[in-house]
Every structure is written in C-alpha cells, then in structure tokens.
N, C-alpha and C positions, 0 to 999 in steps of 0.2 A: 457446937463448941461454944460456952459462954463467954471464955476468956480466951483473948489471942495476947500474945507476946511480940514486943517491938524492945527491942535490945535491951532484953529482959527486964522490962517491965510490963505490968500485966494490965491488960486495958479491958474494965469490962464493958461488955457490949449491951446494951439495956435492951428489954421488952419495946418493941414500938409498938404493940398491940393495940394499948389502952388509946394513945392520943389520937388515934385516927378512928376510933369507936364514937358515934355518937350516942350510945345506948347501950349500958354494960350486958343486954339482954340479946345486942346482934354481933355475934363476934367477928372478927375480921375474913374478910373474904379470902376464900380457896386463892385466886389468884393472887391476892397480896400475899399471903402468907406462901405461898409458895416462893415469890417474887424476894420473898425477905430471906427466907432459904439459900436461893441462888447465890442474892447478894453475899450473904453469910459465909459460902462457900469460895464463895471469890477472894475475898478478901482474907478467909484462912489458907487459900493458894499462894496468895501475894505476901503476907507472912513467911510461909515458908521458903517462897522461892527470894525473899529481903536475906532471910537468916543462911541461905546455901550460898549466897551471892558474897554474903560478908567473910562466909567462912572461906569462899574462895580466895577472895582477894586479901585475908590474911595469909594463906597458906602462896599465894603468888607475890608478895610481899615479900615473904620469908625465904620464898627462890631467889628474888631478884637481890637482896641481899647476900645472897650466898653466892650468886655469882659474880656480883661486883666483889665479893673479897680473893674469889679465885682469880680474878682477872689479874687484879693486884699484884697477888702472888707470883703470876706469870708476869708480869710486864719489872716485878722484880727480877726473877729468875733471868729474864733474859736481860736484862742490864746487867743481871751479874755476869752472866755469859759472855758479852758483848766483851764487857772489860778484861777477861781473862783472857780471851784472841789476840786483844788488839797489846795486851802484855806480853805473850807467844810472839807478836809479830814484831814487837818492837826489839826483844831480846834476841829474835833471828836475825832481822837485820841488823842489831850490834854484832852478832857472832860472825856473820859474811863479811862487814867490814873489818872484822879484824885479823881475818885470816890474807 
C-alpha cells in the first residue's frame, strides 16, 4: 500500500530503495526488502487499528452523552415525584387534622 491515511490525510510513504543502494546496478537486498515489507505492513496495521479506535471512542462518546441526558431525565422525574408525595402527605395530614 503506497499511501496510508492518518485522520484522513494521505501520507505518502517514499521508495527507501535508492538511499541505501551504493550502485544502482546492486539492488537492495532480499532481507532489507523484505524487512521494508514488514515494516510496511505494521504500520498499515497501526492505521487501521488508530482509525477503529477513533471510531470507537466516537461512537462511546455519543453513549456517554446519551446517558448523561437520561440520567437527567430521571433524577428530574423523580424530583417531580418526590414533590407530588410530599403534596399527598401534606394535604392528608391537613385533612386528619381537620376532622
């Protein structure tokens, strides 16, 4: 793969062939080039596993946000609750005292 992507922008990855050639007539050695391969491969791992890791922690973001609003919601809910008993209780014990 020539070109890898880092939060989409596109990096390209150059030839290291030539600088390590002292004679354009002896090409780079099996193992280096293998070695470059490897490297190559690592690194379009590490890409994609940068780009699944962002995608996660948007998408856990966008939970954590959705639960802080339900929370919300409930900790209204039961405030409203709370105050509607405690109107219940007050209006019963006016009605006991007045009988």
């Amino acid at each position: 793969m020539p070109y890898a992507t880092i939060c989409k922008a596109p990096i390209k990855i150059p030839c290291l062939c030539k600088p390590f050639n002292t004679c354009s007539l002896n090409p780079m050695s099996r193992e280096a080039m293998t070695e470059l391969k490897r490297l190559e491969e690592k690194i379009d791992a590490l890409l994609i596993l940068c780009q699944n890791l962002q995608n996660e922690n948007r998408s856990l973001k966008s939970k954590q946000n959705d639960l802080v609003r339900d929370r919300a919601n409930l900790v209204d809910k039961t405030s409203q609750a709370k105050n509607r008993v405690e109107a219940m209780i007050t209006r019963l014990k006016s009605m006991g005292q007045g009988t």
